[in-house]
TIBA-248969 format. One record per residue (C-alpha): z, x, y. Coordinates in steps of 0.001 Angstrom, whole numbers, padded with zeros to 6 digits. Layout:
N
+---------+---------+---------+
!       w !       u !       v !
+---------+---------+---------+
!       Z !       X !       Y !
...
+---------+---------+---------+
//
This chain:
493
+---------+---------+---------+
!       w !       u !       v !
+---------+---------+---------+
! -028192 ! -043991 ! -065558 !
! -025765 ! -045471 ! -068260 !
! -021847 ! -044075 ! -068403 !
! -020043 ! -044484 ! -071485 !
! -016672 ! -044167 ! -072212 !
! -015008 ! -043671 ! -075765 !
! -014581 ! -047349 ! -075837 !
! -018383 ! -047918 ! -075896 !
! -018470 ! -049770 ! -072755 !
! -020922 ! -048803 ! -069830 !
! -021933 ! -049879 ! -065824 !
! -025610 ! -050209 ! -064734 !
! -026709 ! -048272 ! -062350 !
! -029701 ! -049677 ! -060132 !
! -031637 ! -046555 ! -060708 !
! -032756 ! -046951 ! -064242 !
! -036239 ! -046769 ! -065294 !
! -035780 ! -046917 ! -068829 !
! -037864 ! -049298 ! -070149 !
! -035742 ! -051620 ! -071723 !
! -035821 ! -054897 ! -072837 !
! -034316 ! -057516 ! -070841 !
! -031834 ! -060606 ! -072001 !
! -031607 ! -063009 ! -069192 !
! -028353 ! -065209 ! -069647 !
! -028944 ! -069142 ! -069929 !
! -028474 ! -070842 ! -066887 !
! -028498 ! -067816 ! -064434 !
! -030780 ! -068222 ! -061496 !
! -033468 ! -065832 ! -061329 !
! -033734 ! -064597 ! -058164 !
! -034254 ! -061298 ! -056870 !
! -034241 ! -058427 ! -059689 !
! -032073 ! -059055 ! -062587 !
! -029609 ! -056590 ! -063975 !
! -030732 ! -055268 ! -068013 !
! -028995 ! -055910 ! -070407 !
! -029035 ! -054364 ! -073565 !
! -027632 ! -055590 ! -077132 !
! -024570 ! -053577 ! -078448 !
! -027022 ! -052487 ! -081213 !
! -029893 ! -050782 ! -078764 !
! -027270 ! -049160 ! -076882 !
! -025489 ! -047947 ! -079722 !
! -029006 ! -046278 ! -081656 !
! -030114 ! -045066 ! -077626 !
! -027069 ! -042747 ! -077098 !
! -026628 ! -041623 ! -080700 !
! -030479 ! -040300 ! -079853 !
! -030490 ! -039619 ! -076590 !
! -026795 ! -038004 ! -075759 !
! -027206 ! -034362 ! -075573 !
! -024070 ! -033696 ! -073964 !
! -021463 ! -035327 ! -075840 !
! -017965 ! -034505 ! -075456 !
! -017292 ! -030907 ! -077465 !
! -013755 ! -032204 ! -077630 !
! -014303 ! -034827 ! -079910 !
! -015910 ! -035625 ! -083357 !
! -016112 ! -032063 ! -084176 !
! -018484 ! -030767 ! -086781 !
! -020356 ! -034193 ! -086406 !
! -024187 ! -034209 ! -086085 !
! -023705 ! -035392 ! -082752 !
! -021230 ! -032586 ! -081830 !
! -023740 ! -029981 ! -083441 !
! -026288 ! -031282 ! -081004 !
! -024235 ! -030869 ! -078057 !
! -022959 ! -027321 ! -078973 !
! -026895 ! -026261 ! -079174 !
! -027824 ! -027895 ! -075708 !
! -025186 ! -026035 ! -074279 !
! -026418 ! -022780 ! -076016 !
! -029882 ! -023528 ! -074551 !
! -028483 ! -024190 ! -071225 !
! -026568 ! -020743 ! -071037 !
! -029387 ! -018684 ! -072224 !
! -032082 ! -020674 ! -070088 !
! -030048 ! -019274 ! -067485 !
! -029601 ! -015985 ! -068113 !
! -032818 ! -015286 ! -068438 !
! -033819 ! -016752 ! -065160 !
! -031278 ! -015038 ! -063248 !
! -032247 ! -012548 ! -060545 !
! -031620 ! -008590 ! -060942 !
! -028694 ! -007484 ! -059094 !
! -030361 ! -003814 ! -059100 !
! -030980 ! -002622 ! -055407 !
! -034645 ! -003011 ! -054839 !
! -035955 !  000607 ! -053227 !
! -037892 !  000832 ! -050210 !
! -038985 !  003581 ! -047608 !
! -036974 !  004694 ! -045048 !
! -038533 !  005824 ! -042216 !
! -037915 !  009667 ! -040331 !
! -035387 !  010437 ! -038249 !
! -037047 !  010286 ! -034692 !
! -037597 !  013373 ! -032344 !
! -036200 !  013558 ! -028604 !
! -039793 !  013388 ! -027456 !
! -040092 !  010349 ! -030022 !
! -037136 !  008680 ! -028696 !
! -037530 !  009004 ! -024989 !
! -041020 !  007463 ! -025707 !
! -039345 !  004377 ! -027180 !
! -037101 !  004081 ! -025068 !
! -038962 !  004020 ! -022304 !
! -040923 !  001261 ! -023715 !
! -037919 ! -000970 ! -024668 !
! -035028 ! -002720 ! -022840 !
! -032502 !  000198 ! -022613 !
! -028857 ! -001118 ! -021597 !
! -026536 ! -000352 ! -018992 !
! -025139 !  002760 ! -021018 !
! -028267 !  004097 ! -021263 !
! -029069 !  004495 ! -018201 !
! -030284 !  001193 ! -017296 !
! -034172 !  001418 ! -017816 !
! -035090 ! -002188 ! -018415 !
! -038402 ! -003490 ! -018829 !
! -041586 ! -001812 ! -020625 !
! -043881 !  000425 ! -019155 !
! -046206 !  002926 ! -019972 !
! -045338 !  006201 ! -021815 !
! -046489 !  009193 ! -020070 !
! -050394 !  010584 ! -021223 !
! -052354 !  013696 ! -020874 !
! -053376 !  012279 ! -017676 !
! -050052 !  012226 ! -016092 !
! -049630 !  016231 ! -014018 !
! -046322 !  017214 ! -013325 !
! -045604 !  017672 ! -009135 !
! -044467 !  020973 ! -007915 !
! -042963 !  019498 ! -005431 !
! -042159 !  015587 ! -004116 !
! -042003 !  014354 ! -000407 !
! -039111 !  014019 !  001387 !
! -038825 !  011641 !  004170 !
! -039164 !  013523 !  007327 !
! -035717 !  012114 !  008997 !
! -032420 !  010625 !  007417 !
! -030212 !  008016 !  009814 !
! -026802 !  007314 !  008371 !
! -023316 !  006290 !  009098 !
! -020147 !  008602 !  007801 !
! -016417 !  007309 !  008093 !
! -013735 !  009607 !  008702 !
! -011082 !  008729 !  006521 !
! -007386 !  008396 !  006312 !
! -005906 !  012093 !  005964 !
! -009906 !  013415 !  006102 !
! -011290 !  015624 !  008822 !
! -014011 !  015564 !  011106 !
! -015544 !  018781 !  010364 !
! -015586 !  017380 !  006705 !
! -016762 !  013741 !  007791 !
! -020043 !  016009 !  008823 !
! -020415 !  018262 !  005852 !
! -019951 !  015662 !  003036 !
! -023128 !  013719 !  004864 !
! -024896 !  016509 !  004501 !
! -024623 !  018558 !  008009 !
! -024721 !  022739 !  006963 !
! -021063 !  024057 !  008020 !
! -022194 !  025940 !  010334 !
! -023545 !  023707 !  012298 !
! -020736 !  020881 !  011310 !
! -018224 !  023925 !  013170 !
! -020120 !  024048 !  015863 !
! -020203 !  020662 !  016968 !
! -015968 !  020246 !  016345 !
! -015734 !  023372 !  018549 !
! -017908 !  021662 !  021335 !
! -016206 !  018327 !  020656 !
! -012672 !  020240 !  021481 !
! -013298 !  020695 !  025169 !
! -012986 !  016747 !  025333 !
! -010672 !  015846 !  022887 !
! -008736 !  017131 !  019585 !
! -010971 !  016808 !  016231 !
! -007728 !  016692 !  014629 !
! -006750 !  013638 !  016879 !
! -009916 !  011204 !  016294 !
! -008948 !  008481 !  014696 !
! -009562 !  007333 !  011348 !
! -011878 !  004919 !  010775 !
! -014033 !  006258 !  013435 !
! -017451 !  005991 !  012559 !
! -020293 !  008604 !  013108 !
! -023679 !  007999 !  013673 !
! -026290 !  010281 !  012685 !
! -030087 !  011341 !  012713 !
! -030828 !  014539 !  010052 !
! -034264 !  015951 !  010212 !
! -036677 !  017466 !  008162 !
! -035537 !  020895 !  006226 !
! -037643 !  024177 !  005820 !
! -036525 !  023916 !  001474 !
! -034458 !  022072 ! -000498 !
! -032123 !  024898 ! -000807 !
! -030940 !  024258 !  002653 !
! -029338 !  021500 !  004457 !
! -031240 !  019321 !  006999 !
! -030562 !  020086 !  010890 !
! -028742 !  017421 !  012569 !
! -030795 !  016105 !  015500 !
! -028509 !  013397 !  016809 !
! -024561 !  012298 !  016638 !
! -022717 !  009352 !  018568 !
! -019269 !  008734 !  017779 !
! -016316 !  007685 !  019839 !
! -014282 !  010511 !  020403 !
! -011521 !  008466 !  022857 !
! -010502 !  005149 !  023192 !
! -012257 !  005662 !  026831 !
! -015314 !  008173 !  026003 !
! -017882 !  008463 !  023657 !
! -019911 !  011475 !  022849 !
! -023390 !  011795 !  022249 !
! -024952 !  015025 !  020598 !
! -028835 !  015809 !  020838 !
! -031436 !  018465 !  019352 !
! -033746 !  019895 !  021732 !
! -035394 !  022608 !  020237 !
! -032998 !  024869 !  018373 !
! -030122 !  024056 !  020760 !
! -027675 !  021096 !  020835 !
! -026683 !  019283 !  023535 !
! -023321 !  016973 !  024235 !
! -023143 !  014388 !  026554 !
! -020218 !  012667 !  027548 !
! -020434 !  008782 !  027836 !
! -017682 !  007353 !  029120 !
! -015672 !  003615 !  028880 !
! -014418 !  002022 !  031772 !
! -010954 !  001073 !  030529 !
! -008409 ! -001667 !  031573 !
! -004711 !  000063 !  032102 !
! -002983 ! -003787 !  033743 !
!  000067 ! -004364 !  031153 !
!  000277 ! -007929 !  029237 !
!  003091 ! -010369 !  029974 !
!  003644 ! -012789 !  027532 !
!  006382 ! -015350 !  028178 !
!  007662 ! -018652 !  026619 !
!  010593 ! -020414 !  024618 !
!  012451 ! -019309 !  021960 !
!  011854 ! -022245 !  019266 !
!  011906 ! -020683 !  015296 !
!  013214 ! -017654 !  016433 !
!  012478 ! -014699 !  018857 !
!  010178 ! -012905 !  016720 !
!  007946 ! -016142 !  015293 !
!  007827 ! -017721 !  018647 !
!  007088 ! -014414 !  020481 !
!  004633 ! -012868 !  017814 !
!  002924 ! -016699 !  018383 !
!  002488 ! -016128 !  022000 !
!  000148 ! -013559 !  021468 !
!  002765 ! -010669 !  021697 !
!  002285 ! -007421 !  019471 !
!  004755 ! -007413 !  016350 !
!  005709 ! -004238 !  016815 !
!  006701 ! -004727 !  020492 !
!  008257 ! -007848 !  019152 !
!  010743 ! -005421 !  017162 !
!  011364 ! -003272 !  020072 !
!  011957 ! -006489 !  021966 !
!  014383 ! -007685 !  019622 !
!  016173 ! -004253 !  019394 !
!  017025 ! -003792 !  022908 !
!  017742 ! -007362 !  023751 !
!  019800 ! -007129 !  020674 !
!  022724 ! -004930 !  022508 !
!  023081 ! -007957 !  025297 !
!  022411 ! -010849 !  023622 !
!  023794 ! -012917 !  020986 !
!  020618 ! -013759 !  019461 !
!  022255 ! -015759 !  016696 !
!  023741 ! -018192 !  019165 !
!  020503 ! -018883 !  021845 !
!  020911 ! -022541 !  023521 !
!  017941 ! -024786 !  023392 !
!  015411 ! -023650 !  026088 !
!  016255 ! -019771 !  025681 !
!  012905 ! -018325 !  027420 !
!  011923 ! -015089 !  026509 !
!  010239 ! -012188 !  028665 !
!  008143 ! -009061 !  027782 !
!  006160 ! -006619 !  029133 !
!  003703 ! -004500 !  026901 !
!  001202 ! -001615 !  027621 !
! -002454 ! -002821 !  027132 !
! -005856 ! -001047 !  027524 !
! -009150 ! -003203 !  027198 !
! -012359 ! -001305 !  027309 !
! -015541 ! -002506 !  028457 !
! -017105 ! -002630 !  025130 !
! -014288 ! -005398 !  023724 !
! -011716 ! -003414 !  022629 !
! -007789 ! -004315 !  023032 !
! -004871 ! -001490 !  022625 !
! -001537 ! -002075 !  022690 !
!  001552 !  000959 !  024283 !
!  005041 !  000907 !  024208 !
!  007481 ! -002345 !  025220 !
!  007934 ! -001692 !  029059 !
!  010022 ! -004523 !  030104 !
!  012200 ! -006768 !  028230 !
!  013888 ! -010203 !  029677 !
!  015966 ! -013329 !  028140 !
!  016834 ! -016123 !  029896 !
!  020224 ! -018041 !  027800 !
!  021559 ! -020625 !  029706 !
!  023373 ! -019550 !  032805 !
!  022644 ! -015944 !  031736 !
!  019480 ! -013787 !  032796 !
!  019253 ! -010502 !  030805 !
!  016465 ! -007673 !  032578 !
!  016337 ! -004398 !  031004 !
!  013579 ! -001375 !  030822 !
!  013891 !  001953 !  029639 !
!  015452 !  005033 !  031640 !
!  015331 !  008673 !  030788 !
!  018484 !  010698 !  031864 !
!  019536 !  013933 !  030532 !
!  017370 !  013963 !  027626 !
!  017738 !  010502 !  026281 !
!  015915 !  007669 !  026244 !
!  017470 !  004423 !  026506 !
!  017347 !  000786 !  027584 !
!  019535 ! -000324 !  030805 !
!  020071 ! -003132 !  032210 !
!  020278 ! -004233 !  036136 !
!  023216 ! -002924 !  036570 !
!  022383 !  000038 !  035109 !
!  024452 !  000609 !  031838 !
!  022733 !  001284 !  029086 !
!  023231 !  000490 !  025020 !
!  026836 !  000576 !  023943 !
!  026994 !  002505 !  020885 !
!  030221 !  002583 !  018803 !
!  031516 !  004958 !  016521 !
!  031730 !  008898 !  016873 !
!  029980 !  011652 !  015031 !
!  031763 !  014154 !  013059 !
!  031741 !  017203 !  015553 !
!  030941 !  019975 !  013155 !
!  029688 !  020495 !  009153 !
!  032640 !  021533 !  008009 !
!  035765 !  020136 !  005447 !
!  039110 !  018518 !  006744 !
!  042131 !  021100 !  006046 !
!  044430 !  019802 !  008436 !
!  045145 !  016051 !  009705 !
!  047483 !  014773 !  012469 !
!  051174 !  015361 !  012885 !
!  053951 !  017637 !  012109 !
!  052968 !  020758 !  009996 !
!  054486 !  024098 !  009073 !
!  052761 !  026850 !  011687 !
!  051178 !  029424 !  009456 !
!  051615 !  031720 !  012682 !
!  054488 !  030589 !  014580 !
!  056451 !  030388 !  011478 !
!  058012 !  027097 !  012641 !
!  057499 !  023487 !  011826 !
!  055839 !  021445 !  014964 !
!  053494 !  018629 !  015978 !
!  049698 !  019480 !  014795 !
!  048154 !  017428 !  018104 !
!  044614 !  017426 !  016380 !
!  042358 !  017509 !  012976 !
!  041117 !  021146 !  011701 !
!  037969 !  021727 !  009916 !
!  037188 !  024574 !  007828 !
!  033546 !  026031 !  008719 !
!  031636 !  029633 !  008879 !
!  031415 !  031502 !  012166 !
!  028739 !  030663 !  014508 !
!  028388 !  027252 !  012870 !
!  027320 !  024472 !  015633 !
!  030409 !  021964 !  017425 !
!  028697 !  018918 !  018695 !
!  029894 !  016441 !  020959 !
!  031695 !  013129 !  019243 !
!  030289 !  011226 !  021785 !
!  028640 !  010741 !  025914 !
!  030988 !  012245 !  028122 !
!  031025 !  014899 !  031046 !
!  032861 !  018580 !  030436 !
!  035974 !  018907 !  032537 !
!  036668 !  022402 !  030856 !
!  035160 !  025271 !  029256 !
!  036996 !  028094 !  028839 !
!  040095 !  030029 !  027661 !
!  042901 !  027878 !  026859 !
!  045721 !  029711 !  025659 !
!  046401 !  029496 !  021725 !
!  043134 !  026996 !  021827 !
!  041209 !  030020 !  022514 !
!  038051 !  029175 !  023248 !
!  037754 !  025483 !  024277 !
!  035740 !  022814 !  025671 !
!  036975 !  019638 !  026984 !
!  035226 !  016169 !  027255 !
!  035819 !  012898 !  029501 !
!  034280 !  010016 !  027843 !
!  034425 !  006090 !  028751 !
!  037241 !  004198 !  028896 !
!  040187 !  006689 !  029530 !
!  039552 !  008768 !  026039 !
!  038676 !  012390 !  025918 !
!  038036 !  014612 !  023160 !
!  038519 !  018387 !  022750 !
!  037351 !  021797 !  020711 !
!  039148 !  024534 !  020158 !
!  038708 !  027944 !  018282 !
!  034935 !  028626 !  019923 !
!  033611 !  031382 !  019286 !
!  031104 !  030643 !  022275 !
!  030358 !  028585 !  024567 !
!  027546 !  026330 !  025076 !
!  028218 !  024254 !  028036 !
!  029876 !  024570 !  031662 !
!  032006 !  022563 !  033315 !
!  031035 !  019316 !  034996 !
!  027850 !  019350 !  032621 !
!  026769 !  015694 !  031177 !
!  026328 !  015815 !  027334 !
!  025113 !  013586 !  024940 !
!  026366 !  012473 !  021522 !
!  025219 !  014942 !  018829 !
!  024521 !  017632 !  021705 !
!  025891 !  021474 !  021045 !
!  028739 !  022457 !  023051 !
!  030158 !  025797 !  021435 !
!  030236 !  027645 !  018034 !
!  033066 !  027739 !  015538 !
!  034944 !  031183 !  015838 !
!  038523 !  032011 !  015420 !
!  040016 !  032397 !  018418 !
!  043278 !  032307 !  020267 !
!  046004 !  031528 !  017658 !
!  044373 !  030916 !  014321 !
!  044250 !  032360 !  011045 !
!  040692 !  032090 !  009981 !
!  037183 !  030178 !  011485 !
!  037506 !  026602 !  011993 !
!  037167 !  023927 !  014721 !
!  040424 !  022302 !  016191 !
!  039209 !  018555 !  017198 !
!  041737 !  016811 !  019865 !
!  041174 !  013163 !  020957 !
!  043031 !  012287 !  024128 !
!  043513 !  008718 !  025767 !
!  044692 !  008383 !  029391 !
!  045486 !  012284 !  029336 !
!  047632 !  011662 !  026201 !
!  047278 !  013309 !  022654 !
!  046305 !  011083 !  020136 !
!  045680 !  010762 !  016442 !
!  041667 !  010785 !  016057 !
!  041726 !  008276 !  013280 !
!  043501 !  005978 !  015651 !
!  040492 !  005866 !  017754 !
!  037260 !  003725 !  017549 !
!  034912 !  005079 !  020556 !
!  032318 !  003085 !  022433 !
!  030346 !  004530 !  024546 !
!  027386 !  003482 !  027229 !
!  025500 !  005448 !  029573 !
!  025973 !  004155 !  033370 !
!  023237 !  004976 !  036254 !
!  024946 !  005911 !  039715 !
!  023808 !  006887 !  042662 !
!  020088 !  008297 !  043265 !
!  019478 !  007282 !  039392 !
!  020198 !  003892 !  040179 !
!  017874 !  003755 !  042910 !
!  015214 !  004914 !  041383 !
!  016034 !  002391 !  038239 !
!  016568 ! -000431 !  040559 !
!  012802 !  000175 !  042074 !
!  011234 !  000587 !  038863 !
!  012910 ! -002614 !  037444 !
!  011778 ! -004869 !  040631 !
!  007821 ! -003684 !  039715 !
!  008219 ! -005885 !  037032 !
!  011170 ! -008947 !  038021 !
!  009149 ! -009252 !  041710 !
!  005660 ! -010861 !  040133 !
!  007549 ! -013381 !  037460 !
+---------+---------+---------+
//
């Protein structure tokens, strides 16, 4: 195809197939196909009758121009009229389906999830197909039900499809061995249902097994109309654990390592806590515990309560167990004193009106030494001991009223005035936080409150002055019987 430019000059293209006539230059080799070339006057009378797309821009109103302007023409209305319709082209739409319709096709197609998941195709339903009455059941159902955490075992049996009645019965029967309330979560029932009269009521339950105890299981069994219970039980393991070794990155990593229980580890930690600096254990520190364990015969492993606890530091051997004595529960250690705790508690619920020193006597009319701390509180309202001590009085005391008096530790003593009763006698042993008396308004005072005195070697002092510490010491038959229990577990080391 030839390409002229206004200059009248033109490339060859090597897809011509004009038939032309060809000039071969003198002296050019002829090999291969040689390029045409046309004289300047062929060219010139082949576009001015073959160019029908001349440039509109130029030579206007020419012949040549004319010819241009009425191919373009052609062109635009050749395509107009062989342009598509842009009309919508109607067509049949087809009914709206039925539900009897649509189940059919459906059931023939590949339904999704959301539909219910029927995938596949299968035959639609004919008049062949008769509708059952009624459809089998299988004669006997065996499942498992959990009881869960904060669930019940009466429910357990009624959400796995036991009648209530029957789900009551068996808790009752299961409380002459142990607590429904108290079987553990987790705890799994096993179960046999058996064939119902309808399918309005609730299959009988032929068999349960569960474990109702860490050392029995209980079996229930249908015979007739009547169940039965039989009580199976495990032989249990009570010999404690003793797990031993050295203190390397930490107490609680190197004990919990040993095998020991992490929450006996804590206990462990807390008592030996109160003796020992364990911030400051020299290389080779061996630590000692005892722990309750049961094993059953079929595997199982319980751990109890931290019974003994031992350190070893150096040149110093720390034993201590726990000792119950009047009411509290605490760990001692071989020579019987137990925790030290420091600090007092306030003795009653009640505001500060008064401190320590010389006052103005709302009574007495006089100024003079105020040997104590007042609090404000409403009649009857409880006075607890600050701290451990023994009562020395309890009893009238003058202007004091009503008072109770306290020996603690270490020389100090407390006292309570103003009672308006009593709640202790004399040589009693009281614990911190134990009630001793009642506020009242006794003896010398102008309204309910609680006079608090703090003594120390028989001497008044100011109770802000004061930091108690107090321990609990074993003496005489006590410290026998501590002494024995502590050697059950020291002698087989």
């Amino acid at each position: 195809m030839y390409q002229v430019n206004e200059a009248r000059f033109g490339t060859l293209g090597h897809t011509a197939v004009l038939s032309l006539d060809y000039a071969i230059p003198t002296g050019v080799p002829r090999f291969g196909r040689a390029a045409p070339v046309l004289s300047t006057e062929h060219r010139a009378g082949f576009l001015d009758r073959f160019d029908f797309a001349p440039d509109l821009g130029a030579n206007i109103g020419s012949r040549k121009w004319w010819r241009g302007l009425a191919s373009c023409m052609a062109l635009c209305a050749a395509t107009y009229a062989l342009s598509p319709s842009f009309h919508a082209l109607p067509g049949a739409v087809p009914a709206t389906m039925g539900a009897d319709a649509w189940e059919a096709a459906r059931a023939q197609s590949i339904a999704p999830l959301a539909w219910g998941g029927d995938t596949g195709s299968r035959m639609a339903a004919t008049d062949a197909v008769q509708t059952l009455t009624d459809t089998p059941e299988r004669p006997l159902l065996q499942l498992t039900a959990t009881i869960g955490q904060g669930d019940g075992f009466t429910r357990a049996l009624e959400r796995a499809g036991v009648a209530a009645a029957e789900a009551a019965l068996v808790a009752r029967m299961t409380a002459g061995v142990v607590d429904p309330s108290q079987i553990a979560p987790g705890t799994t029932l096993d179960m046999t249902l058996g064939r119902r009269l309808n399918r309005n009521s609730a299959r009988p339950l032929d068999d349960l097994n569960f474990r109702a105890r860490f050392d029995m299981r209980l079996s229930f069994l249908r015979v007739g109309n009547t169940l039965s219970m039989q009580r199976r039980p495990i032989a249990v393991d009570h010999t404690p654990m003793r797990i031993a070794g050295t203190v390397t990155d930490g107490v609680y990593i190197s004990a919990t390592g040993a095998g020991a229980p992490p929450q006996a580890v804590e206990t462990y930690i807390r008592a030996i806590a109160s003796k020992v600096q364990l911030g400051t254990l020299d290389n080779g520190a061996r630590f000692d515990m005892v722990v309750e364990r049961a094993r059953a015969a079929t595997g199982e492993v319980q751990f109890g309560k931290l019974l003994y606890a031992g350190m070893t530091n150096g040149d110093q051997a720390t034993r201590m167990i726990q000792w119950t004595i009047g009411g509290r529960t605490e760990w001692y250690d071989a020579a019987g004193v137990g925790q030290q705790r420091s600090g007092y508690s306030t003795p009653v619920a009640g505001r500060q009106t008064s401190g320590y020193g010389m006052r103005f006597h709302p009574i007495l009319g006089y100024s003079r030494m105020h040997q104590g701390v007042d609090y404000a509180a409403v009649t009857g309202t409880p006075i607890h001991a600050a701290t451990d001590g023994i009562v020395t009085f309890a009893g009238w005391h003058g202007g004091h009223g009503n008072m109770v008096k306290l020996n603690h530790m270490g020389g100090l003593g407390t006292g309570y005035a103003h009672m308006s009763r009593i709640a202790v006698g004399p040589g009693a042993r009281v614990s911190q936080g134990q009630v001793i008396g009642y506020v009242g308004s006794t003896g010398l005072s102008t309204g309910p409150h609680l006079h608090f005195e703090v003594y120390r070697n028989g001497g008044v002092v100011n109770p802000s002055s004061v930091s108690f510490s107090a321990s609990s010491l074993l003496s005489g038959g006590e410290l026998i019987a501590f002494n024995n229990r502590l050697k059950q577990f020291t002698a087989t080391r």
